[in-house]
C-alpha positions in Angstrom: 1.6 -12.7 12.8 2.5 -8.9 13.9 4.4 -7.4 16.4 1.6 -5.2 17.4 2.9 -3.0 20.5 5.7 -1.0 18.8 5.8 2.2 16.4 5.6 1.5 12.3 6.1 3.6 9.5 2.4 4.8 8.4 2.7 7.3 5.8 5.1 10.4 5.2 3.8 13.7 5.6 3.0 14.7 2.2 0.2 12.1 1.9 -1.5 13.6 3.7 -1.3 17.0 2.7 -4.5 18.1 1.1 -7.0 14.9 2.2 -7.2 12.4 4.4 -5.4 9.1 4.0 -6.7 5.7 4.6 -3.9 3.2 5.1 -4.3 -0.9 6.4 -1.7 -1.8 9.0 -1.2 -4.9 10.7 -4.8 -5.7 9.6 -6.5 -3.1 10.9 -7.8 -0.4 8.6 -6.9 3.6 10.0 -7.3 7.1 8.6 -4.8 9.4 9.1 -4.7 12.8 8.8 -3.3 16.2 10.1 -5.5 18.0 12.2 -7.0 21.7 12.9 -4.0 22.1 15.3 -1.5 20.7 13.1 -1.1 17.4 15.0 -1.8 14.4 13.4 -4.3 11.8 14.2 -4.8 8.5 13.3 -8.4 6.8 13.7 -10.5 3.9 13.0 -11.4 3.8 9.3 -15.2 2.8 10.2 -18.0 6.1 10.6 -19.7 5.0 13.8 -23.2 5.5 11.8 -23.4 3.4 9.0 -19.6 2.0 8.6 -18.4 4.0 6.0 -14.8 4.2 5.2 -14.0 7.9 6.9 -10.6 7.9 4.6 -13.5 8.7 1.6 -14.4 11.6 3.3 -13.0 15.3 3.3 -11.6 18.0 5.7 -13.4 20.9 6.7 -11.5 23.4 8.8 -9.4 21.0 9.8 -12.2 18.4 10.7 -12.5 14.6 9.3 -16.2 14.5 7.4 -17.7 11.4 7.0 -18.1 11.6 3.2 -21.6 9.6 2.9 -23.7 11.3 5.6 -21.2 14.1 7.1 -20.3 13.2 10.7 -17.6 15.3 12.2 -15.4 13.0 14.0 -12.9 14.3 16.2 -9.3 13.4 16.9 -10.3 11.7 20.1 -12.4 9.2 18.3 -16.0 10.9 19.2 -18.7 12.2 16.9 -18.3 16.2 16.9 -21.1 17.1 14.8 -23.7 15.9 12.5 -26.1 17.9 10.1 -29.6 18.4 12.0 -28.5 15.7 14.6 -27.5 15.6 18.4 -24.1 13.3 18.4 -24.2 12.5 22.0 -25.2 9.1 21.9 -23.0 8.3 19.3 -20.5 5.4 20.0 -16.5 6.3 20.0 -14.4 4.9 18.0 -10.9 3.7 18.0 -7.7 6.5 17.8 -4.3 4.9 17.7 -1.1 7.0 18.9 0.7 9.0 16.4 4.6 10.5 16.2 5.9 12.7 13.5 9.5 12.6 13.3 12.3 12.0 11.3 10.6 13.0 7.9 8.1 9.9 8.2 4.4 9.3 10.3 4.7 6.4 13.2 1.6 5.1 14.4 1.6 2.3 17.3 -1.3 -0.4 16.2 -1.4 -2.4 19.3 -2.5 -1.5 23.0 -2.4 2.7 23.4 -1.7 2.2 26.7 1.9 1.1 26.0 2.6 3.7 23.3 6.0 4.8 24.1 7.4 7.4 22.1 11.0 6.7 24.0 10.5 3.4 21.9 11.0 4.9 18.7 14.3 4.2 17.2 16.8 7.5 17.2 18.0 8.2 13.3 21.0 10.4 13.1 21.1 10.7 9.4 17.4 11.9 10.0 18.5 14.6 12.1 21.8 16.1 10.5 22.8 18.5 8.1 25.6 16.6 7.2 23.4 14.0 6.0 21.3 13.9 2.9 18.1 11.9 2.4 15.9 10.8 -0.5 13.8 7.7 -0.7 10.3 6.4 -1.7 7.3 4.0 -1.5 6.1 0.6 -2.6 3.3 -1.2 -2.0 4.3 -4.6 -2.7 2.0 -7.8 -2.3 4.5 -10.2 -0.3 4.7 -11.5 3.4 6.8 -8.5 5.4 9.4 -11.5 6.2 10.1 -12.6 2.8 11.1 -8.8 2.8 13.4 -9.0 5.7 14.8 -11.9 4.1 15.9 -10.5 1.0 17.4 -7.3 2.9 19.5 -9.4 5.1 20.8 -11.6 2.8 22.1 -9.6 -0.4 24.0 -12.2 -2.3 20.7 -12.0 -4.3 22.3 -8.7 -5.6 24.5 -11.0 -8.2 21.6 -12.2 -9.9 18.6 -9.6 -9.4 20.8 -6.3 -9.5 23.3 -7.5 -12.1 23.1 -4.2 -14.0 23.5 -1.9 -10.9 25.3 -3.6 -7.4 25.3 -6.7 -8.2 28.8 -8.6 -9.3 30.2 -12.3 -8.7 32.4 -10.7 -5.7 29.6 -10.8 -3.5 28.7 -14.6 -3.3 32.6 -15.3 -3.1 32.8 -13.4 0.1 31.1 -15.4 3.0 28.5 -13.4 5.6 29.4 -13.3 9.4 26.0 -12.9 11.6 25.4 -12.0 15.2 22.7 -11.5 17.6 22.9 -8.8 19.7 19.7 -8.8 22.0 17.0 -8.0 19.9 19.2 -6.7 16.7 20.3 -8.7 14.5 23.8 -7.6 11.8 25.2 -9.6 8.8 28.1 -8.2 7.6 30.1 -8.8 4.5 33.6 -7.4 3.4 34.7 -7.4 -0.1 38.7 -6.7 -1.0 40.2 -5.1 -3.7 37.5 -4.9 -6.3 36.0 -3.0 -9.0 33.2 -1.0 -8.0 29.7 -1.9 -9.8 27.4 0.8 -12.1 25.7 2.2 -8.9 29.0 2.8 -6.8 30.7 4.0 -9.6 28.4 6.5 -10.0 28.7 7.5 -5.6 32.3 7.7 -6.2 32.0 10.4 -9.2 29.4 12.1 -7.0 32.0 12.7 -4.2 34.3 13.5 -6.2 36.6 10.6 -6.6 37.7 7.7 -9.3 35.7 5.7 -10.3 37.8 3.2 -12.6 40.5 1.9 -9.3 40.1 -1.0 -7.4 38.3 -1.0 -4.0 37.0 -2.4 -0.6 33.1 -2.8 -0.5 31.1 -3.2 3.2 27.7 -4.4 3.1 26.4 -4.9 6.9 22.9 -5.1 7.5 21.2 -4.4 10.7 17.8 -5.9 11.1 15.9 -4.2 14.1 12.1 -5.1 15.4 9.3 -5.1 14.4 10.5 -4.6 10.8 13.7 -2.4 10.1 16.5 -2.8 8.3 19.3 -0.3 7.7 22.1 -1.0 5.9 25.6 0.4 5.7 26.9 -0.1 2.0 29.8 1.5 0.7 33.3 1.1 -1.2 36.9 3.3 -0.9 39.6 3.0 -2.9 41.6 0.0 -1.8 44.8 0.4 0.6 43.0 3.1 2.8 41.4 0.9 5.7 37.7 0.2 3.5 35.1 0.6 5.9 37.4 2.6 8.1 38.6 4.9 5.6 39.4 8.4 5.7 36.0 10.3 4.0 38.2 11.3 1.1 38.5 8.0 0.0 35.1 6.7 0.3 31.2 6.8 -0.9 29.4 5.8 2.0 25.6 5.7 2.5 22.6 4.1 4.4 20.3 2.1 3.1 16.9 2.8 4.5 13.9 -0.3 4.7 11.0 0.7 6.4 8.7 -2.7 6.2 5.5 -2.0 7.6 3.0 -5.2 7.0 -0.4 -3.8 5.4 -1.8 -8.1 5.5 -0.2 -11.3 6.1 0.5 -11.2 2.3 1.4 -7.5 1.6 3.4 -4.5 2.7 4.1 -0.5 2.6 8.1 -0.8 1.9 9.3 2.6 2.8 12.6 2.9 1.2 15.3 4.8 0.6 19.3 6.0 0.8 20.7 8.4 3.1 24.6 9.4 2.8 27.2 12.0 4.2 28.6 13.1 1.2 27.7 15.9 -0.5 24.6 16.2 1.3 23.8 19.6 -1.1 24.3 18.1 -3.8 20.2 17.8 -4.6 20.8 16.7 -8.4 23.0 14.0 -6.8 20.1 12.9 -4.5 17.9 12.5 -6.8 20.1 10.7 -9.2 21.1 8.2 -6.3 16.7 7.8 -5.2 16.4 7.4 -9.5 19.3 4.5 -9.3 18.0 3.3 -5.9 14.2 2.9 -6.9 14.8 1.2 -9.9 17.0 -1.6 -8.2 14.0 -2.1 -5.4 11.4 -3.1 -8.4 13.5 -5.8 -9.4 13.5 -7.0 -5.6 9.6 -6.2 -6.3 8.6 -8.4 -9.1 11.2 -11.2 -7.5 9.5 -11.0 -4.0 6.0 -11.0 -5.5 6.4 -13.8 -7.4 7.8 -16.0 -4.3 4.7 -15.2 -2.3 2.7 -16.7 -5.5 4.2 -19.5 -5.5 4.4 -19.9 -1.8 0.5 -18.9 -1.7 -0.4 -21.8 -4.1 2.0 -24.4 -2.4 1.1 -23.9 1.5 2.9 -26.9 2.7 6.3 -26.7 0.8 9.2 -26.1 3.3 11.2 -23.1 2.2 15.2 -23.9 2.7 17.4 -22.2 4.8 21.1 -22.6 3.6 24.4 -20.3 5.6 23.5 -17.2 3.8 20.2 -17.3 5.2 21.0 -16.8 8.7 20.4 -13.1 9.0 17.3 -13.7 7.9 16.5 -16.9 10.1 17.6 -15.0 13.2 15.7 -11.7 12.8 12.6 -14.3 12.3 13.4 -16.1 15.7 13.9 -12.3 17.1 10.2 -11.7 15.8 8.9 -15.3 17.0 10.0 -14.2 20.4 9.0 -11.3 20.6 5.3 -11.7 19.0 5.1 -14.7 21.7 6.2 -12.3 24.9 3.7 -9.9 23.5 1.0 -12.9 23.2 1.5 -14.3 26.6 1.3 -10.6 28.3 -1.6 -10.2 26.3 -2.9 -13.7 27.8 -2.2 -12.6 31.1 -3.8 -9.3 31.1 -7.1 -11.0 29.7 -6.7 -13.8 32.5 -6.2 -11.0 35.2 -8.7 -8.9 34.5 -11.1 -11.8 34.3 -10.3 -13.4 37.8 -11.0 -10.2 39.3 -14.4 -10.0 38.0 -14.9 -12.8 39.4 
């Protein structure tokens, strides 16, 4: 149950590097790689001779070889070439659109024909100097909404991240949720607080105290088919919180890439991007250090739900008032999967009446 006409997260660049990369999403196997031009393509992950996995192959001179017999395929899906054989009966196979921006591979799985770059999401942070990145990847064996759910819901932070964000604060301050469209945001405000391990250590980084009360933000925003960024932070109490002046204040973005690999598993793309400091490279990789450690716990916690959930197939999950972030992004999906459906429905049903 994918949202299939839309961009997702396939890879980042240096996976694909030296070989070619083969990567299931939304079901369907692809190989990516970066081509003699530079560019990158993204194909079927099925050699049109035998059915070989191309992603075993290798490149030559920029071109994908078929590792079991040595096809050439091209970026546009055909055979190119073929030791001691003519290729031109050989049958196409599938090439899906590609985008590389913003430091990450976007591939659109669904109908090519609607691949619309202006659909891809702009990132700021992505795109600024004052702005510095560091993140990672996890392949994690869980449904892509269980994901969503923990990221829009944090009070789970109290008991899975005691050691690092977590503290009782959290639970004690109630979530506000709103729809806007197709975006969902939960947003929690916390008062005059002591700041936990991790924001303790992003308050030393930009240069401030670290043992004073403050005002922590969380406010998630869930975008389709699978995003969430979230706006986290703390400054020293009495100077406005969310709003305060950057002198008083560690602030960052907390990046969630979820792009579905099965029904049961996922590529989480994850990471922290923040506007202080942004030089500060021994910072940055401190903060990815901190952040990646925090995201297994969520990783052993979520994998262990879908077990259970796997073996008990007709047991009702609960939904209780800190779940609504995570029951409204779902109803954003359901909504949008079933528009997708029905226009897919449509097509088929028009095509076919004027065969006839």
């Amino acid at each position: 149950m994918f949202l299939r006409n839309t961009w997702y997260v396939a890879c980042t660049p240096d996976e694909i590097e030296s070989k070619p990369l083969g990567r299931m999403i939304c079901g369907e196997r692809m190989v990516i790689y970066r081509g003699a031009d530079g560019k990158v393509a993204a194909l079927e992950d099925f050699c049109p001779h035998r059915g070989a996995q191309l992603s075993l192959g290798f490149l030559r001179d920029g071109q994908l070889v078929c590792g079991y017999h040595g096809l050439t395929m091209g970026p546009d899906g055909k055979c190119a070439a073929m030791p001691g054989q003519r290729v031109g009966g050989i049958p196409a196979i599938r090439t899906y659109r590609t985008i590389e921006r913003y430091g990450f591979i976007w591939v659109w799985p669904g109908d090519q024909d609607q691949a619309d770059p202006a659909r891809l999401h702009h990132l700021e942070w992505a795109e600024s100097p004052e702005w510095a990145y560091g993140g990672g990847l996890y392949h994690v064996n869980c449904d892509y909404r269980l994901m969503i759910d923990n990221l829009m819901d944090l009070t789970h932070e109290t008991y899975v991240h005691a050691t690092s964000i977590g503290q009782p604060e959290i639970e004690e301050a109630a979530p506000v949720t709103k729809v806007n469209g197709d975006e969902v945001v939960t947003s929690r405000y916390m008062q005059n607080i002591m700041p936990p391990p991790f924001w303790a250590t992003a308050l030393r980084g930009n240069g401030l105290a670290d043992n004073v009360k403050c005002d922590r933000w969380q406010v998630c925003r869930f975008t389709a088919p699978s995003h969430v960024l979230i706006d986290v932070g703390v400054a020293h109490a009495g100077h406005g919180g969310y709003d305060a002046p950057a002198g008083y204040k560690a602030g960052s973005i907390v990046v969630d890439f979820i792009t579905p690999e099965s029904e049961t598993s996922i590529w989480y793309f994850w990471g922290m991007a923040r506007n202080f400091a942004p030089h500060d490279e021994a910072l940055t990789a401190k903060i990815r250090e901190g952040q990646g450690k925090i995201f297994a716990e969520d990783l052993s916690v979520l994998e262990a739900q879908q077990r259970n959930l796997s073996a008990n197939p007709g047991r009702r999950i609960m939904s209780l008032n800190i779940d609504a972030g995570g029951v409204q992004s779902r109803k954003v999906l359901d909504r949008l999967i079933e528009k997708e459906r029905q226009g897919s429905v449509d097509q088929t049903n028009s095509a076919t009446a004027h065969i006839k």
